[in-house]
N, C-alpha and C positions, 0 to 999 in steps of 0.2 A: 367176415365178422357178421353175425347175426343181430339187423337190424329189431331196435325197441319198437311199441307201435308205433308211438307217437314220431318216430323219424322216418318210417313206413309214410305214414298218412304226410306227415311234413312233403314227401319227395313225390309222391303220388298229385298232390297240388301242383307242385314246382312241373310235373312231368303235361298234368294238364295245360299252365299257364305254357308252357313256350309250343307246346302244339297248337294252341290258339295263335300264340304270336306268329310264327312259322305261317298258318294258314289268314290272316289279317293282313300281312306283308304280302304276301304277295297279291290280295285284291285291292289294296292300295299300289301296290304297281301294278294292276293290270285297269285300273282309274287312272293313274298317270298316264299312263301310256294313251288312252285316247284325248287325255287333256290335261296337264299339271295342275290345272285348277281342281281336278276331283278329288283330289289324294284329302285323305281323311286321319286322325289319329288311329291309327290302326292298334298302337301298344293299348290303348283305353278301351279300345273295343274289344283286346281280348282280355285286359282284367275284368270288364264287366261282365264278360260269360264264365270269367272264375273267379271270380270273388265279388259279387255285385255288391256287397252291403259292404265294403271296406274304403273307406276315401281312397282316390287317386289323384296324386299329384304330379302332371307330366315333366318333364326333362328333355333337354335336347342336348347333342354331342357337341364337341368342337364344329361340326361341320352345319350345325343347322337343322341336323337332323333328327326324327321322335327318338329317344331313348327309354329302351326297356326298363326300368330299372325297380326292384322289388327286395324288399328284407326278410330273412326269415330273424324273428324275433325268438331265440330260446334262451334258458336261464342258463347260469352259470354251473358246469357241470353237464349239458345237455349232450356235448357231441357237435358241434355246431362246426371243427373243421370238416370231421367225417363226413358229416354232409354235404360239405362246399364239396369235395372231392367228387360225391355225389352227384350232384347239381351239376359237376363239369360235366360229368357224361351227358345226363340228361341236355345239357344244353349242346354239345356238338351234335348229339344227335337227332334230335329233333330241330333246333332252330338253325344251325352252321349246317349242320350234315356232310360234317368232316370231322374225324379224329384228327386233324393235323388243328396247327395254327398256334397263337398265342395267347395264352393266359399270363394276365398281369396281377400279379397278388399284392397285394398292401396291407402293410399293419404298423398299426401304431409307433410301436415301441420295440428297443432294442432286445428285450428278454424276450416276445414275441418272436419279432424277427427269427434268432436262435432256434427258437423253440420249433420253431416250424418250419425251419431252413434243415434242420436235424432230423426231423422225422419225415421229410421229403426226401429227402438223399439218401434215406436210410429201405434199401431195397426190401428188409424184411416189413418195415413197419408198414400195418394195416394203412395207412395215409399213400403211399406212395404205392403198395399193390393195388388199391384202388386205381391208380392215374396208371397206373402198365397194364391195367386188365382195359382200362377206356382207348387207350392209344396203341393194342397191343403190342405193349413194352418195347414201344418209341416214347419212351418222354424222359426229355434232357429239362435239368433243374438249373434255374439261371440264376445269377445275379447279377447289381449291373457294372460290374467289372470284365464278366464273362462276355469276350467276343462271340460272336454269332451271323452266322450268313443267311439269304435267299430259303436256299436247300436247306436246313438247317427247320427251319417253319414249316417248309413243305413237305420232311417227310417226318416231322416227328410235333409231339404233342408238347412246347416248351413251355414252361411257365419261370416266370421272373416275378422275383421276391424282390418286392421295395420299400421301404420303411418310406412310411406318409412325411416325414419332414424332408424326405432326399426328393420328392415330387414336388414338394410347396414350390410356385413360381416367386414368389417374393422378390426372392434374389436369383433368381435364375441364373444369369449369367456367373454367375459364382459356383455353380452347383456342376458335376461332371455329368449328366442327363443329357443337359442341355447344351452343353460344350459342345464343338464340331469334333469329330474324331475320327481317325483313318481306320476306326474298326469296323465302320460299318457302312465304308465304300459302297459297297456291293447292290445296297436297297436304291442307290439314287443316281441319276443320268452321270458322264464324264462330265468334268469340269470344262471343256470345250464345246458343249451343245447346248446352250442358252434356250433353244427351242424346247428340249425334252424336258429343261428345267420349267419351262415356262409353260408346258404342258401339264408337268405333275401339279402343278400352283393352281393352276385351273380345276384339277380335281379335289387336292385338298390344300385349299388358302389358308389354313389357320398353320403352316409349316415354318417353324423359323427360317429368315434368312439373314446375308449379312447385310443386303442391300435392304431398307422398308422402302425405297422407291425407285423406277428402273432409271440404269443407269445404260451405256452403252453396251454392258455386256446383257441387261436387262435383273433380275432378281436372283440370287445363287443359294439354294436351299443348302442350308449347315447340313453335316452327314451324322446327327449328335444320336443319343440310343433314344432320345425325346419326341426325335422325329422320326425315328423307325417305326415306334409303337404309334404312332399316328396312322401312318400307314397301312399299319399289320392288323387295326381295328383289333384290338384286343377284348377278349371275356376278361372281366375284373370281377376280383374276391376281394372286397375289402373287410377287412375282420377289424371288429370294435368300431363300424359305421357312422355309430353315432357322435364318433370324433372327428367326422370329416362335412360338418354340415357349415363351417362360416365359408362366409359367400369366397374366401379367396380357395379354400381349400374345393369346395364342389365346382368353381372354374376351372383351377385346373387338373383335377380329375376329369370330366366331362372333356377339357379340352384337348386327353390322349385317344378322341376320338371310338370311344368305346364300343362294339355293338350291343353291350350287354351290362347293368353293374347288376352285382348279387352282394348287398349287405348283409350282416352276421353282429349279431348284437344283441346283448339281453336286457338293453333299455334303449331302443330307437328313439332317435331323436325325432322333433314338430317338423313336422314334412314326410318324413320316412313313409314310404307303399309297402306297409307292413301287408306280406302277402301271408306269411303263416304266423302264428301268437299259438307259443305253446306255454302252459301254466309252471309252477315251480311243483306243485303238487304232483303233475302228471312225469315230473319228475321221479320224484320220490316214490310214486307207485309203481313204475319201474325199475326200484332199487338201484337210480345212477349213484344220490347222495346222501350222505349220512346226515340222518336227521332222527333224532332230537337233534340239538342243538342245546348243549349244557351250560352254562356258566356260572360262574364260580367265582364271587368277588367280596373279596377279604376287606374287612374294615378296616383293618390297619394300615398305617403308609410305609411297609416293610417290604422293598421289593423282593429281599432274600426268601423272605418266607412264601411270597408267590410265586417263587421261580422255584424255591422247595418243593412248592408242593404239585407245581406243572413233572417237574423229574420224578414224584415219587409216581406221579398217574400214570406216566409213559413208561415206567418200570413195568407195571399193571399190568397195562396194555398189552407190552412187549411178551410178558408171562400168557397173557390170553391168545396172541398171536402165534406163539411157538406151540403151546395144546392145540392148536386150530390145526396148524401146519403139521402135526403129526397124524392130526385124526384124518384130513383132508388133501393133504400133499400142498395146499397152496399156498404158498411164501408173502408175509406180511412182514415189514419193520416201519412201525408203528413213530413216527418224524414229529418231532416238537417246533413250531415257528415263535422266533421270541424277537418280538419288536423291542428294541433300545431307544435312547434319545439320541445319542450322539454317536458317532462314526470315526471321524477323522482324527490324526494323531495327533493332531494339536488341541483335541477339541476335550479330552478327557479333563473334568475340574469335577469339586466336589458339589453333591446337589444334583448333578446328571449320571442317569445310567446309561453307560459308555458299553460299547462293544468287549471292549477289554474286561473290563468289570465283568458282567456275564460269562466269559470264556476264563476269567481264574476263579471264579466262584463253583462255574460246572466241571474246574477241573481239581476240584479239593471233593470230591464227592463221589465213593467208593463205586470202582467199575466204568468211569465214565474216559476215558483217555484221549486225546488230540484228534485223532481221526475219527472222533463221533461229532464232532464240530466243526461247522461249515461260516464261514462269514458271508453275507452276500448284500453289497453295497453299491454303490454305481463307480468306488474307486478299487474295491478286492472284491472278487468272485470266486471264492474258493470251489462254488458248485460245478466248475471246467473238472476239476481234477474229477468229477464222478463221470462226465462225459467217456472218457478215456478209459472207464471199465464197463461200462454198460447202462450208465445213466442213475438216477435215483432210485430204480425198483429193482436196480439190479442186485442180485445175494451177494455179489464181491463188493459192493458200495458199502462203507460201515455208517456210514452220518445218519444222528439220529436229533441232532438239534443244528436249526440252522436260523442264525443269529442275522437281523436284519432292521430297515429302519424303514425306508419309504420303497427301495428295489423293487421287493413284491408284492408290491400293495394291486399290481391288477396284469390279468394277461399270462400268470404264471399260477400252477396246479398240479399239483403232485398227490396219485392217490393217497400215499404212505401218509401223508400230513391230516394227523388227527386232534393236535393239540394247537391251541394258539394263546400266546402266553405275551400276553401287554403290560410293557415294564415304562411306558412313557409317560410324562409327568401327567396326573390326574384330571388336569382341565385341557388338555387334550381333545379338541372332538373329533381327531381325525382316526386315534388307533384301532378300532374295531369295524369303522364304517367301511377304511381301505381294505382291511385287511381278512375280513369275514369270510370271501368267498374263496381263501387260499388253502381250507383245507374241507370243502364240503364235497368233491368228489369221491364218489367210493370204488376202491379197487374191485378192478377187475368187472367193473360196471353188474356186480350183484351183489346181493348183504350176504353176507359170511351165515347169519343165525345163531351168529354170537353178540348181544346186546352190546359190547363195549366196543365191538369192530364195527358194527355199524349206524355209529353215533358219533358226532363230533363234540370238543370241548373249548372252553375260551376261560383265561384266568386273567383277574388282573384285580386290582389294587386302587382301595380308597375314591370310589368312586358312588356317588347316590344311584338309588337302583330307578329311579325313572328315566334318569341320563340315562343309564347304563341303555334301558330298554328303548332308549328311543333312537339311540345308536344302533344296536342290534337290528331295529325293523329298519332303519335310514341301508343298515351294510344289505341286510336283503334285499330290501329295493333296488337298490344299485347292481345285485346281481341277477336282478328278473325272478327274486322269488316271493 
């Protein structure tokens, strides 16, 4: 895949900063080594030779020790896993200087998860050629259900996907992490040599055990996968960063003993070692997202007539996407997003626009049949069923409206999604601000040169247009533009 500039110069930073880190580490140990008093922040010394005008604010691991840790800050639409995949190389290779080992990914949320659980496993997808071209196609894709050994680390490049609420320690002991488990014997001494246990403790004390104070057999480290990745010093990805900044959630990240974190975020949060800040603009001038940005808000409080007139634009669309596709060969169908109020089967009364409502309205409307409508809710996700043919850009996928309420309000982006059509009650301030940056990606990360394809829309209903507008710049801020 041919890199835009701005993720060019993005990775060109990222490739300087761990060559400094790489050469800082080790004259902080070769300072140690004549005296442990000399040892110095060495990760601050090499952001200051790459980025000196940028705040740093230091970090340490579970162990006590400096922690790398730096954001790239890009808008919504930018490419920002592509680059993580990126950055992996960059970083085994210059700071690890090994293709093997373990990468530990985290994301927020469960559509996330998905979303990039599926295009990591998926050996055609540009994401996952990336990580076989870095590990020359040794990288096994984990979760943490997936057993895994010693050998397993050492000859292959793993990464393990975890959604950030299955790490929270809160309740740890509740959690399968952290639980003792016979899968993952292999990383920790026999259960009969109190010595080797009492050796690994020495090296890394933050290790759960069952004992917190020694007993006769002395301390007996849990075999849980919590405490493998402790060990295994993991490069962490964590995407949407700036979800992971209260103090209980950056404990226990820090405390899987990291060598490395790389946040991914298009509004870091106060603290964040924003290492690169790319614009929304320098977006746009490389044709990732559709912009203008249209809207279109009816005075009346007629939801039918706004949902009328979202279907009659995506007809349009649809019309200008099939001229496109003949003139140029490349396949557009052009996705309607329509936020409801209500979801759930018992929740359908009169005064709220329900799920239901929307899908027999768009299906009394000539040409539109069952399989162009998607529901996607946190209780039906009819979006599986496109998985199973090739995803949402796929030509055997028919869906062209996908009905929704809070689901995709962030973490989910599908180029096809050109329209966004807000059906929820007027004084609402949440429908536009969530839901803005769900269709500003543009396919095939270039403008078509057809105006209506490379431009997004937003419809909705009985709304003052200063609210409206201030919603609008509130949704783009939120997505870094």
């Amino acid at each position: 895949m041919i890199l835009k500039e701005y993720q060019r110069r993005t990775l060109a930073t990222v490739r300087g900063f761990v060559q400094e880190l790489a050469v800082w580490l080790e004259k902080d140990a070769a300072a140690r080594s004549q005296d442990p008093d000399w040892g110095f922040d060495w990760v601050k010394r090499a952001w200051t030779r790459t980025v000196s005008g940028r705040p740093y604010f230091p970090r340490r691991n579970g162990l006590g020790e400096h922690l790398p840790a730096f954001c790239l800050k890009i808008p919504t639409g930018g490419g920002k896993t592509l680059l993580a995949t990126r950055v992996i190389d960059l970083v085994n290779a210059h700071f690890r200087r090994s293709r093997r080992g373990l990468v530990l990914w985290i994301v927020p949320t469960t559509q996330i998860y998905n979303q990039t659980l599926r295009a990591l496993k998926d050996r055609d997808h540009p994401y996952r050629q990336q990580l076989d071209l870095s590990s020359g196609r040794r990288t096994r894709i984990l979760e943490k259900t997936t057993p895994f050994g010693p050998s397993d680390v050492a000859e292959n490049l793993c990464v393990l996907l975890l959604m950030l609420p299955s790490a929270n320690r809160r309740t740890k002991e509740t959690l399968r992490i952290f639980r003792d488990s016979g899968g993952f014997d292999r990383f920790f001494p026999l259960e009969d040599d109190p010595t080797a246990h009492a050796r690994m403790l020495e090296e890394h004390p933050n290790l759960d055990t069952f004992e917190e104070t020694t007993g006769f057999w002395g301390r007996y480290i849990k075999t849980s996968l919590g405490n493998t990745v402790r060990l295994l010093r993991p490069l962490m990805i964590l995407d949407e960063g700036h979800k992971a900044y209260s103090a209980n959630a950056r404990a226990t990240l820090e405390g899987f003993n990291p060598c490395m974190i790389v946040e991914l975020s298009a509004t870091p949060a106060k603290g964040a070692n924003v290492l690169v800040e790319i614009l929304g603009r320098e977006l746009n001038a490389e044709e990732m997202i559709k912009l203008d940005l249209h809207i279109r808000n009816k005075a009346s409080g007629d939801w039918q007539s706004t949902l009328l007139e979202s279907v009659e634009h995506r007809e349009v669309l649809e019309s200008a996407a099939q001229l496109h596709e003949a003139e140029s060969g490349t396949y557009i169908r052009p996705i309607c997003v329509i936020q409801v109020e209500r979801t759930g089967r018992q929740q359908r009364k009169p005064g709220y626009v329900h799920t239901d409502d929307v899908r027999d309205y768009l299906l009394q409307y000539p040409g539109i049949a069952p399989e162009h409508i998607a529901v996607k809710t946190s209780a039906k996700d009819e979006l599986k069923e496109a998985d199973d043919i090739g995803g949402l850009l796929s030509r055997a996928c028919p869906i062209r409206f996908i009905i929704t309420k809070h689901a995709l309000q962030e973490g989910w982006d599908c180029p096809f999604a050109y329209i966004l059509t807000i059906l929820t009650n007027p004084m609402s301030k949440t429908g536009i601000t969530q839901l803005v940056g769900r269709i500003l990606r543009q396919p095939n990360a270039s403008k078509t040169g057809v105006a209506l394809l490379d431009e997004s829309y937003v419809f909705c209903f009985s709304r003052r247009g200063n609210e409206l507008l201030k919603e609008v710049r509130k949704g783009f801020g939120m997505e870094g533009l």
